[in-house]
C-alpha positions as CSV (number, residue, x, y, z in Angstrom):
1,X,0.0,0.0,0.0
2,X,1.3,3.7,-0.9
3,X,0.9,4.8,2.9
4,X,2.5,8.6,2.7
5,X,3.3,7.9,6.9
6,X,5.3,5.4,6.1
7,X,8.0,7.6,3.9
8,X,9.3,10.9,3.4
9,X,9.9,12.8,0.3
10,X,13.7,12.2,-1.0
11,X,16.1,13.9,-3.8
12,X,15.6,10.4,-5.6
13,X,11.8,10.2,-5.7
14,X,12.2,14.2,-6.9
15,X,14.6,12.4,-9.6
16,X,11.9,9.4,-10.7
17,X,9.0,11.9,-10.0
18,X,11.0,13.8,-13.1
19,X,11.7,10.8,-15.1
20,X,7.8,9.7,-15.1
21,X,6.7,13.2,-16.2
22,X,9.3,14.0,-18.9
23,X,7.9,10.8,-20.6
24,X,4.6,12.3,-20.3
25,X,4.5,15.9,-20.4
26,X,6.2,18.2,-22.3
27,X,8.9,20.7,-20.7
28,X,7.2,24.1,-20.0
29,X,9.4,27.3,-21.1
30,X,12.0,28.7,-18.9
31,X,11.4,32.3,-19.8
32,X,14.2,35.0,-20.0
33,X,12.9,38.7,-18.8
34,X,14.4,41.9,-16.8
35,X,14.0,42.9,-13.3
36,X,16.1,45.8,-11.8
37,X,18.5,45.8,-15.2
38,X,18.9,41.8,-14.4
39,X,18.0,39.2,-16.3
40,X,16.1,36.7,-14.7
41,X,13.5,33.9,-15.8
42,X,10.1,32.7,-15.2
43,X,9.2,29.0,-14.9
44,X,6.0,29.3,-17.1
45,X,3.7,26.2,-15.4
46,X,0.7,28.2,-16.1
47,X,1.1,26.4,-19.6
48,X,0.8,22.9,-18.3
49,X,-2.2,20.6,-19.9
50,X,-4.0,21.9,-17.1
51,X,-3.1,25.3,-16.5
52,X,-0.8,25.0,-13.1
53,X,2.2,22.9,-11.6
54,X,-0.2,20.4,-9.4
55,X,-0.2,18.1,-12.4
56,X,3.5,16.8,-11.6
57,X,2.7,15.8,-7.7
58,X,-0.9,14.4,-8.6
59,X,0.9,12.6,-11.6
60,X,3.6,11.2,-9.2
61,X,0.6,10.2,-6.7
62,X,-1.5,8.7,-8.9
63,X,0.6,6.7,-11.1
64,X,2.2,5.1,-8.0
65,X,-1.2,3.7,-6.4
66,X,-1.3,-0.6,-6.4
67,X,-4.1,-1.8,-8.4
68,X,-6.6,-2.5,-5.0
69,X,-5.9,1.4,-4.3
70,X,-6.6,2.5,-8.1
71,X,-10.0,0.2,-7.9
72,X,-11.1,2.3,-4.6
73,X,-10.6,5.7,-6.1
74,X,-9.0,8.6,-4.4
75,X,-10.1,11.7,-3.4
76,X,-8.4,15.4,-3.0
77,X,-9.2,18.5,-1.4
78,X,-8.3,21.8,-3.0
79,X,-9.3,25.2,-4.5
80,X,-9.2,24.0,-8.3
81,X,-5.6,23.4,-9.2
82,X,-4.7,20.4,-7.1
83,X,-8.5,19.5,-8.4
84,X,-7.8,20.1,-12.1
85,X,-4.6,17.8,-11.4
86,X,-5.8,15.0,-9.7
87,X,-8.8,14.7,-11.9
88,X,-6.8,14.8,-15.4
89,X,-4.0,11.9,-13.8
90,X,-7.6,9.5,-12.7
91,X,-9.0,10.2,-16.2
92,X,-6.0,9.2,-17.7
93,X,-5.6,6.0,-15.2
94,X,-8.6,5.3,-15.0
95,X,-9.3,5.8,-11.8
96,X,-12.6,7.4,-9.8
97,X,-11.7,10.9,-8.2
98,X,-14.0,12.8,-5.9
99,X,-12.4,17.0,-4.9
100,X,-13.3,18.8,-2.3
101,X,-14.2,22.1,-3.3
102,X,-14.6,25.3,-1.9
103,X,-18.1,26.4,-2.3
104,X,-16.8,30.1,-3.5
105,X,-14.0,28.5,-5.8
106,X,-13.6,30.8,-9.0
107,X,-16.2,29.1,-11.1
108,X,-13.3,28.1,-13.9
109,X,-11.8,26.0,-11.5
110,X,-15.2,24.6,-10.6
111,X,-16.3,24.3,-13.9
112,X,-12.8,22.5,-15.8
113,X,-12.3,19.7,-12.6
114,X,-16.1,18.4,-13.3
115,X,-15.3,18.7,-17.2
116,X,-12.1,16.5,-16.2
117,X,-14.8,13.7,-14.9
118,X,-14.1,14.2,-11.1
119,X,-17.1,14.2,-8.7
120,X,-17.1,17.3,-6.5
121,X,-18.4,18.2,-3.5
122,X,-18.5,21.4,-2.4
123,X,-18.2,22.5,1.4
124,X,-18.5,25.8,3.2
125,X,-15.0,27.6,3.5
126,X,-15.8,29.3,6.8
127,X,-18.1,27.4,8.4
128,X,-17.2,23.2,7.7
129,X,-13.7,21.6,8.0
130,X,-12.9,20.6,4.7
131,X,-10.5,17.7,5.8
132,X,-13.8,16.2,7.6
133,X,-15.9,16.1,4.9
134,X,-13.1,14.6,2.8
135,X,-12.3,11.6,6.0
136,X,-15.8,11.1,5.9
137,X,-15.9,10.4,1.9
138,X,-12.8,8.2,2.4
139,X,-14.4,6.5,5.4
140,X,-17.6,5.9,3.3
141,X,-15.4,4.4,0.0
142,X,-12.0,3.6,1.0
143,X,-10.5,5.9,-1.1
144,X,-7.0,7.0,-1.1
145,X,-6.7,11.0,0.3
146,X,-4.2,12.8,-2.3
147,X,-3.1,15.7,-0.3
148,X,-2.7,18.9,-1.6
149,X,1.1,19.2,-0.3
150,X,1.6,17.0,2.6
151,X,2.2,13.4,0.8
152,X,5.6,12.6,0.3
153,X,4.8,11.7,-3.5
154,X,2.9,15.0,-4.6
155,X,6.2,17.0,-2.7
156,X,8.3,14.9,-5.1
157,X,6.5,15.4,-8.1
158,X,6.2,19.2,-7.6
159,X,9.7,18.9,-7.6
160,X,10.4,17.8,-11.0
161,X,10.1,21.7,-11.8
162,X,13.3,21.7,-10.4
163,X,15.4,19.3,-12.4
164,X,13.8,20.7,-15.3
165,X,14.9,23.9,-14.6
166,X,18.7,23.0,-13.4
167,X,18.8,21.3,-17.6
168,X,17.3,24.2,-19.2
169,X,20.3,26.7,-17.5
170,X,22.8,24.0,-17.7
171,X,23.6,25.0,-13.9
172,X,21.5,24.9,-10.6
173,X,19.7,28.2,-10.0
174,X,20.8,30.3,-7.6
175,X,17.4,31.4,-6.1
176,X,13.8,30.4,-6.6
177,X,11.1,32.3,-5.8
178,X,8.0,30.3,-5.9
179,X,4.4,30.7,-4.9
180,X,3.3,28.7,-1.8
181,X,0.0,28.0,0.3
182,X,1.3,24.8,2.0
183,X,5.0,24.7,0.9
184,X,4.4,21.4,-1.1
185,X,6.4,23.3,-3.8
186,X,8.7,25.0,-1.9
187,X,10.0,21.4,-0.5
188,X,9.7,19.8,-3.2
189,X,12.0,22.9,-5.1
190,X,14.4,22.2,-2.1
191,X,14.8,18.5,-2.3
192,X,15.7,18.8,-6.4
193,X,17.8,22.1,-6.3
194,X,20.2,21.7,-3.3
195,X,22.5,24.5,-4.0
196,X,20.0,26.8,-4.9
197,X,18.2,29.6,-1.9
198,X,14.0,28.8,-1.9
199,X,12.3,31.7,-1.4
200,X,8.5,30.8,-0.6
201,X,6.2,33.6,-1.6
202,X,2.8,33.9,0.3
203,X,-0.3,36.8,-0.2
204,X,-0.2,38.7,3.2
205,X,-2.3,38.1,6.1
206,X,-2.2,33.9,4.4
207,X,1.4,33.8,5.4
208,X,2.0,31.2,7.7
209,X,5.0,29.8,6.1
210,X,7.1,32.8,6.4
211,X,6.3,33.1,10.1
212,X,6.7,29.4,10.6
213,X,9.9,29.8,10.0
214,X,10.6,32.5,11.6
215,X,9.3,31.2,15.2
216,X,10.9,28.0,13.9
217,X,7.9,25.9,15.0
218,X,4.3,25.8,12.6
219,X,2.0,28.3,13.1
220,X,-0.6,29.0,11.7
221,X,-3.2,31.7,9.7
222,X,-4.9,33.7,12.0
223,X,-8.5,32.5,12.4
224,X,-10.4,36.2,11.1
225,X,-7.5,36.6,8.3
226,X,-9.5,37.8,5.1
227,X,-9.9,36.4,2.2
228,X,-7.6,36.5,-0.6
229,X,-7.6,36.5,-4.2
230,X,-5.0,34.7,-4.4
231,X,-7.2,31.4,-3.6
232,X,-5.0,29.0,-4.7
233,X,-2.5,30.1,-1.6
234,X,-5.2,29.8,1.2
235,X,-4.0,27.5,3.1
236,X,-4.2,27.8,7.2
237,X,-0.8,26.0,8.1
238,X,2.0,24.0,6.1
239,X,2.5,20.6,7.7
240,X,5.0,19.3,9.5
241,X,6.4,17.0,6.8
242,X,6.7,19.9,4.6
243,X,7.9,22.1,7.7
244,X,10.9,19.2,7.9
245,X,12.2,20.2,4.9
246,X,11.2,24.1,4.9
247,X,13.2,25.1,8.1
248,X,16.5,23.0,6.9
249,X,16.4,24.4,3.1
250,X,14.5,27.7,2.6
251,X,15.0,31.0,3.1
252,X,12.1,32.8,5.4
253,X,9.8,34.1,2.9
254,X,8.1,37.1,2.1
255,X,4.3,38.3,1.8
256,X,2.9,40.5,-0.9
257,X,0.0,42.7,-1.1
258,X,-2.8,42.8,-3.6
259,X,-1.8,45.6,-5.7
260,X,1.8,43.7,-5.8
261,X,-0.8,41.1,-7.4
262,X,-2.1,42.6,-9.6
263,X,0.9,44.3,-11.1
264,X,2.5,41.0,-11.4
265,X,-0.8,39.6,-13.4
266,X,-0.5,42.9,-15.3
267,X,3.4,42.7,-16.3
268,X,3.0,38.8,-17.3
269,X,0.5,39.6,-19.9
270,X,2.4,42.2,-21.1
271,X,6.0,41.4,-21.0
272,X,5.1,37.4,-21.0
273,X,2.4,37.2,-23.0
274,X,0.7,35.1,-20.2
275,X,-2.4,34.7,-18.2
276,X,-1.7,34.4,-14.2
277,X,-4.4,33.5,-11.9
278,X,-3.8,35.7,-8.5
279,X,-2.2,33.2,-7.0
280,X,-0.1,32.2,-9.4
281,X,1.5,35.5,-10.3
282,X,2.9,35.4,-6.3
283,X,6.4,34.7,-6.7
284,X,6.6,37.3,-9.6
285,X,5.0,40.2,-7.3
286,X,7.5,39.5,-4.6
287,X,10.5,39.7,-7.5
288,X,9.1,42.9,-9.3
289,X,8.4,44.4,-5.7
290,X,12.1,43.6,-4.7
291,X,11.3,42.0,-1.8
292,X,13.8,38.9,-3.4
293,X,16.9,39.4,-4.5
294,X,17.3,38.8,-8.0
295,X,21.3,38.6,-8.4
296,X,22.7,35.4,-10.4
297,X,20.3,33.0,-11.8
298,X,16.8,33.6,-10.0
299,X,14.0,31.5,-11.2
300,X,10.7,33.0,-10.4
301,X,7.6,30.0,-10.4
302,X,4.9,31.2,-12.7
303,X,2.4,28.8,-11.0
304,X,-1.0,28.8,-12.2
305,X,-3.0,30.6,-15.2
306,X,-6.6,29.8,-13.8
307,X,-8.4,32.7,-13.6
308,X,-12.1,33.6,-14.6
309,X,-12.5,36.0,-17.2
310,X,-13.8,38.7,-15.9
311,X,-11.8,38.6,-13.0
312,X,-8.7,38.9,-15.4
313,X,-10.3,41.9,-17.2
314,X,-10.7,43.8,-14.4
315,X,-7.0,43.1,-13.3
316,X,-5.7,44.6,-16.5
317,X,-8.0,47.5,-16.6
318,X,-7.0,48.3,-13.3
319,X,-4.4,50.8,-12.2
320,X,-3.2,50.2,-9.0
């Protein structure tokens, strides 16, 4: 049985993680731009199949169940992109997936994870635990849970971004700055680049991470913290097999505001060419802000491009 208690997440299943996806997806562009009169480049994952990173850990997962766990179906829990990646790995194994969905989850999200053949079931964001409602659908099917970013396989597989990147400059990267709600990237960025500073990027008043380690123990979002467009980032508190790995490896972190944001989702489309969801356009904020460092080869995580419409429009005709 894959039990994720039973293992943690290593450089070498970072390396197979890598050698399952290049033989399934291609290798998203490592995109040269300037900052500060310095050239640095964007890791654009907002072009995977679907649209954000979680299809290399949900890949990794997925792929790696025994046949009895495959016939029991898994389930996820997750604003849309985790959702979006653990229904396209089932669909192509096979396999049943039910998501847990926020309730108020942009409605693209919503919309391409039931198009993907998952089963979702929405819960209330403020007023139900959503890790409840998904122990009582695995108590009811005995189906695998596929965790968002505490399973040793997803870390790995986020990962892969890493040894892709490290081939496409030839050379580790000296920084990465990369968008993180429950550091599953962040760890897994740490286990494939070694030599390389992790610089987890979190929307403010969501960032746990960055004060986690700081106190050098978890802690976590403040219970009346308001919500955030950067959805795909909400997360109350890391996890302490992600925490392992964070407080050895990573750099403290930084918040950014909104407006940061949205300048971010702004510059990408312009400068890029490409559409960031809120969340997604994190990491860049923090670099355009200069809140990280962007000397030597920094690799800014360009994490996600699902974003409603409308929402998008109003970003760009915004001036803030």
């Amino acid at each position: 049985m894959t039990d994720p208690s039973m293992r943690s997440p290593t450089a070498e299943g970072v390396a197979r993680a890598s050698a399952k996806i290049a033989a399934l997806l291609p290798i998203t562009p490592l995109m040269p731009f300037w900052v500060r009169g310095v050239q640095v480049w964007g890791k654009a994952e907002c072009l995977q199949p679907i649209g954000s990173f979680k299809i290399r850990g949900a890949w990794h997962r997925l792929s790696d169940l025994s046949e009895a766990e495959q016939a029991c179906g898994v389930v996820g829990v997750s604003s849309g992109n985790h959702a979006q990646g653990v229904a396209w790995a089932a669909a192509r194994l096979g396999i049943a997936a039910t998501i847990v969905m926020p309730h108020d989850a942009p409605a693209v999200k919503l919309a391409n994870t039931r198009a993907l053949g998952a089963e979702v079931v929405t819960y209330h964001r403020y007023d139900e635990d959503r890790d409840e409602v998904a122990a009582r659908l695995i108590g009811n099917s005995g189906a695998t849970l596929v965790h968002a970013f505490a399973d040793p396989w997803v870390i790995e597989g986020q990962g892969s971004a890493g040894i892709e990147i490290a081939a496409q400059l030839g050379q580790q990267p000296t920084r990465i700055a990369a968008c993180c709600g429950g550091g599953g990237l962040s760890a897994g960025l740490a286990l494939a680049c070694p030599d390389a500073e992790i610089v987890p990027v979190e929307p403010e008043h969501w960032d746990d991470v960055r004060r986690s380690l700081i106190a050098g123990e978890i802690v976590s979002v403040a219970k009346d913290a308001p919500p955030t467009a950067c959805d795909a980032l909400q997360t109350p508190a890391t996890r302490p097999i992600n925490f392992a790995i964070l407080r050895e490896r990573c750099a403290p972190g930084v918040a950014v505001t909104p407006a940061e944001v949205r300048a971010a989702q702004r510059f990408a489309f312009s400068n890029l060419r490409l559409v960031l969801e809120p969340g997604g356009a994190a990491a860049l904020a923090a670099v355009l802000a200069g809140k990280v460092a962007v000397e030597g080869r920094t690799v800014v995580m360009l994490t996600g491009g699902n974003t409603d419409a409308a929402a998008f429009a109003r970003v760009l005709s915004s001036d803030d």
